[in-house]
C-alpha positions, 0 to 999 in steps of 0.5 A, a space after each residue: 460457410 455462408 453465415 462466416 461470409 456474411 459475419 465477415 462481411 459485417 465486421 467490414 460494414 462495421 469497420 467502413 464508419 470513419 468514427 468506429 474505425 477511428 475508435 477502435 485505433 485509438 483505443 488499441 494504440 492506448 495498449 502501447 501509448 500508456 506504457 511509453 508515457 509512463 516509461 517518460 515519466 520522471 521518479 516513476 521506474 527504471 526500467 523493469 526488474 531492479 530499483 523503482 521509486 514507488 513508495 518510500 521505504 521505512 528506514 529502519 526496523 520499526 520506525 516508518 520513514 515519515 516518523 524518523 524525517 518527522 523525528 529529525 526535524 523535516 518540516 511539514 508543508 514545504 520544500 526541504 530543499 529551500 533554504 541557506 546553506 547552514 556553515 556551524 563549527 567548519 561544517 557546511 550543511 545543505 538544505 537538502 541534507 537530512 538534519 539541516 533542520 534539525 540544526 537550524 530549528 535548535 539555532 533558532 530555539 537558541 536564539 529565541 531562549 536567549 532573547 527572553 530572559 524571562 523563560 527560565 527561572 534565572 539566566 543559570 538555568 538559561 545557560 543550562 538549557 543552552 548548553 544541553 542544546 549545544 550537546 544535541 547540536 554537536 551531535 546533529 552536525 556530526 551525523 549532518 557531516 557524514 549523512 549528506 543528502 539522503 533522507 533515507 540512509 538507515 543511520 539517520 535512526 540513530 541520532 534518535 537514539 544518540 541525542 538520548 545518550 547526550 541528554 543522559 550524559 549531560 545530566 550525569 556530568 551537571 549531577 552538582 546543579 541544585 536539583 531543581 535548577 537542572 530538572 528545569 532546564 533539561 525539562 525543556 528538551 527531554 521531559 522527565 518527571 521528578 522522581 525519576 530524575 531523582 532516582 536515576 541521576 541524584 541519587 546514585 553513588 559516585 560509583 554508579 555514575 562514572 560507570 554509567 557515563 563510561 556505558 554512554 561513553 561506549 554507546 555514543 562511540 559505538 553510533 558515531 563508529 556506525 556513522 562514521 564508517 558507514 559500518 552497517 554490521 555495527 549498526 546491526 550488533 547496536 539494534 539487536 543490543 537495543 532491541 535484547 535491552 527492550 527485552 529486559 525492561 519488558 520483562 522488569 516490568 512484569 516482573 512489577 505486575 506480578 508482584 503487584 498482583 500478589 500485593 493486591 489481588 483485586 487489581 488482577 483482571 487489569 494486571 493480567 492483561 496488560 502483562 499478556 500485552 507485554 508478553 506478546 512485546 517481546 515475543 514479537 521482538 525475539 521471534 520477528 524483530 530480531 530474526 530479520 536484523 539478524 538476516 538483514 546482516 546475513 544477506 547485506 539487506 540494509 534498510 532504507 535501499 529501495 529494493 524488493 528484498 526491503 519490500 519484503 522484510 518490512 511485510 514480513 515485520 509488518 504483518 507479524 506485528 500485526 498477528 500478534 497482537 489479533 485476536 479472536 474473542 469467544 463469543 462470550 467476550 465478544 458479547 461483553 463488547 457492545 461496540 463490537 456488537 454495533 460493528 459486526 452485528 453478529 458473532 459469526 461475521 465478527 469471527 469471518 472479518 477477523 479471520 478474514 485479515 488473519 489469512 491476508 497477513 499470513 499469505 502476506 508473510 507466505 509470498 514474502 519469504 518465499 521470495 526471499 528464500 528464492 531470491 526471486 521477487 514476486 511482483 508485488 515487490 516490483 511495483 514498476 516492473 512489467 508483470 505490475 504493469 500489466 495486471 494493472 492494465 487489466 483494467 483496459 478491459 472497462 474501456 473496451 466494455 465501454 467501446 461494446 456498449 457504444 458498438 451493440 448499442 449502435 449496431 442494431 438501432 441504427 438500421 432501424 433508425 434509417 430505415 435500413 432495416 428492411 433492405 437488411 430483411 430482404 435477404 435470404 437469410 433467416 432473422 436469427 441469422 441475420 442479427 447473429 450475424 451483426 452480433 457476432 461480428 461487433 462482439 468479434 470487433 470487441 474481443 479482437 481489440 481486447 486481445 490484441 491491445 492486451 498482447 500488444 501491451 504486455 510487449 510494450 511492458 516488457 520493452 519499457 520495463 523489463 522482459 527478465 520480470 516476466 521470468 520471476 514467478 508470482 506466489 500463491 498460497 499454493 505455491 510458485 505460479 509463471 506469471 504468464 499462467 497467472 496473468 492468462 487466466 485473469 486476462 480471460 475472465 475480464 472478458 467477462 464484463 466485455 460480453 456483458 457490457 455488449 449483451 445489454 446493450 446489444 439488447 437494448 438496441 434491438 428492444 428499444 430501437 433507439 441508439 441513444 438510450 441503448 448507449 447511454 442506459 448501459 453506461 450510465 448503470 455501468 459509472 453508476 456501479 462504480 460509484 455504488 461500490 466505491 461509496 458504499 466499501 465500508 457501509 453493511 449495505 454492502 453486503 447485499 450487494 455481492 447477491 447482485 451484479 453490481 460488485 461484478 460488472 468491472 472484473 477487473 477490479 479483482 485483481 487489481 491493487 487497492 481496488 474497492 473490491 480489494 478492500 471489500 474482500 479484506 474486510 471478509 466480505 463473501 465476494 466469490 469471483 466464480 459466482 460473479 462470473 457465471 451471473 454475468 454470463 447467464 444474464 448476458 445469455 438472457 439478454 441475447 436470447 430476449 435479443 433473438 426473441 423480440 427481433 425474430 417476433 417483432 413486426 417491422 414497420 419502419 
């Protein structure tokens, strides 16, 4: 009882420095004060569990949002809402709306053909170009008349596909032109090479061509429908009919691989592989692509809505893209690589980093079907939600390290260096006593703070973003964990980096009896870590580092997303959070006992 009274009698010692107690208030106010900033913060949430805006999200199956905004003419650089309202064929086009720049580029390219007569062999071919640009303009100006303001309405993917239409039909209707006149002048918007021009436009029967310009007929009606309506079950029936085409071109083309083969069996190694890859096309578009339009339409998933459920499918997709086309070489065929040699220095790291990547996607594609198949999102896909929130503030844990180091550091060098240190030894207690008293009490200071900022923050988390996210389990590969059992576990390992920050510098104190070098040694090796981890994330150092404290001292950093750490483990780095965890607390029980030992032993002459 005695030794409790007297670490009590500590803590409040401690906490009568106006500048410790002024740091510790701040720093467990940062636990609240952080989650209502960023509550504040415009674009960033609103409010825990449904929509947030943290990422932009493709817009359609297999096209990113900045290839299709690229694609529709967004330009690089500046504002797409600056400019003049564009007003073509009674249709008044905002520049905020997706294709006003599209528009306006084809004006002005029109302008520009027109003011240089020498561009085209003679002003017929200029009055073709000119009209082709007249056919992708009308088209644009019809999506700009339905699309108004967002550029991520998944319809904007189809002027990709329907100015294809409108070019292919133009060259069906203006199939009398002199060949070399009409290939000139579609060259400039669509480039094509003679002999499939001829091939497919010229030389075909009168037949083939009216039947082909009833097909574009159909197509083009069909994407105006879509656009039009805003018919998203139409838009699925379109893309699983494009994606079923894809299919058949693929297969035609192995067909002409196989042959060629027969014809020439030289040419079978190269072949070979390039029909393997075309094989892995469409297995990937039967077995994933098709599949998640298919269960976009069933569950009214539409793509270019910010919500987890699009979160989900796009990692699903993604990932299985990406499966298909790994694929671990033997050792043989690894050998044959020399810059898969210089890369991976070994086969057995080569087979670990592989497999490493391959067990990410596949957890990557387990977390997201289960979500899906739950309809309860893992947190993952709710970026603004309170559970994000905080595992990312797991990261406080570094500020209160930081906060040990100042108080242990402090804490012993101080007595020393204003001569208190022999009234402190006039007591009747034993010297172990005595310094495990002042340790267990700035060491209480700490963790308390941790602790109850923690706490304190996940409350404020779920007032700012939403209690019901807490209620949504987190995915393992073992199966649905509560977030509270998920999240406890890491909120008590990151006390790990606390109790080390503070044994080395509490350490320090004692060994060094000086409070300067005893703060400022640990935090300069503890920014010194970071950046060491952070330079070296890609580098084959890195792999000596996991033998060291080093990757270890910020534990935090294991749980957080797109950490370096993260991306250490990715790459198939061996970085095994238990053994980093028991390094630290057997170099933090070393540093106490080199504590104990100097004190108990050193003459006190001060």
């Amino acid at each position: 009882m005695d030794f409790l009274r007297q670490i009590k009698m500590d803590i409040m010692n401690i906490l009568r420095s106006r500048f410790i107690l002024i740091i510790c208030i701040l720093i467990l106010s940062a636990s609240v004060i952080f989650p209502v900033i960023d509550y504040f913060t415009p674009g960033d949430n609103n409010g825990g569990g449904g929509i947030v805006r943290p990422l932009p999200i493709p817009i359609e199956i297999g096209f990113s949002s900045k290839v299709v905004l690229d694609m529709i003419g967004y330009p690089r650089g500046i504002d797409i809402n600056q400019g003049d309202p564009i007003i073509v064929d009674g249709t008044k086009i905002e520049p905020d709306n997706p294709f006003y720049w599209q528009v306006n580029g084809i004006m002005q390219e029109k302008e520009a053909m027109e003011a240089d007569k020498n561009r085209f062999s003679g002003p017929d071919v200029l009055d073709l170009a000119l009209s082709i640009m007249d056919e992708e303009l009308k088209l644009y100006v019809h999506f700009a008349k339905f699309i108004t303001d967002d550029p991520m309405d998944y319809r904007i993917e189809l002027a990709w596909q329907g100015v294809q239409y409108v070019h292919e039909k133009f060259l069906h209707e203006h199939h009398d032109v002199e060949e070399e006149k009409l290939l000139e002048a579609v060259n400039t918007r669509m480039g094509i090479d003679p002999e499939t021009f001829k091939k497919k436009y010229i030389d075909i029967s009168p037949e083939e061509r009216l039947a082909a310009l009833d097909d574009l007929d159909d197509k083009l009606n069909t994407i105006y429908s879509v656009v039009e309506n805003n018919d998203f079950p139409k838009y699925i029936e379109l893309r699983i009919q494009q994606e079923n085409k894809v299919i058949e071109d693929l297969e035609q083309q192995i067909e002409i691989y196989e042959q060629t083969i027969i014809d020439d069996p030289s040419q079978e190694e190269v072949l070979s592989s390039i029909i393997e890859d075309l094989k892995r096309q469409i297995e990937l578009i039967k077995n994933n692509n098709i599949p998640i339009l298919e269960y976009r339409l069933e569950k009214n998933i539409i793509p270019g809505k910010d919500t987890w459920q699009n979160r989900a499918l796009n990692d699903i997709q993604n990932s299985r893209s990406q499966l298909i086309q790994m694929k671990i070489l033997s050792e043989e065929e690894f050998m044959k690589q020399p810059w898969l040699v210089e890369q991976y220095r070994s086969y057995q790291k080569y087979v670990s980093t592989l497999q490493a990547e391959i067990d990410n996607l596949n957890k990557t594609i387990f977390i997201a079907e289960r979500s899906l198949e739950s309809d309860k999102p893992d947190m993952k896909y709710i970026p603004g939600g309170a559970r994000n929130k905080t595992v990312r503030f797991l990261e406080y844990s570094t500020f209160v390290a930081l906060f040990a180091v100042l108080l242990g550091g402090w804490i012993i060098a101080s007595e020393f260096q204003q001569g208190t240190i022999r009234l402190l030894l006039i007591r009747p207690k034993t010297r172990v006593k005595i310094l495990m008293s002042k340790f267990l009490a700035a060491f209480l200071i700490c963790l308390v703070i941790y602790l109850a900022g923690s706490i304190l923050n996940l409350i404020t988390n779920g007032i700012c973003f939403g209690f019901s996210d807490y209620m949504y389990p987190n995915y393992t590969m073992s199966g649905a964990v509560n977030f509270f059992a998920y999240y406890l576990p890491k909120m008590i390992a990151c006390i790990t980096t606390i109790i080390f920050a503070f044994t080395v510098s509490f350490m320090l104190s004692v060994v060094v009896k000086n409070a300067a070098i005893a703060i400022a040694v640990p935090i300069a090796c503890f920014v010194g870590s970071n950046i060491l981890v952070n330079t070296f994330t890609y580098s084959r150092i890195i792999d000596w580092f996991v033998y060291t404290p080093i990757p270890y001292i910020q534990i935090s950093s294991f749980f957080v997303p797109y950490s370096s750490i993260q991306q250490i483990i990715q790459r198939g780095i061996s970085l095994s959070l238990t053994f980093g965890i028991i390094m630290l607390l057997v170099l933090s029980a070393l540093c106490t006992a080199v504590s104990i030992l100097v004190f108990k032993t050193r003459d006190i002459t001060n």
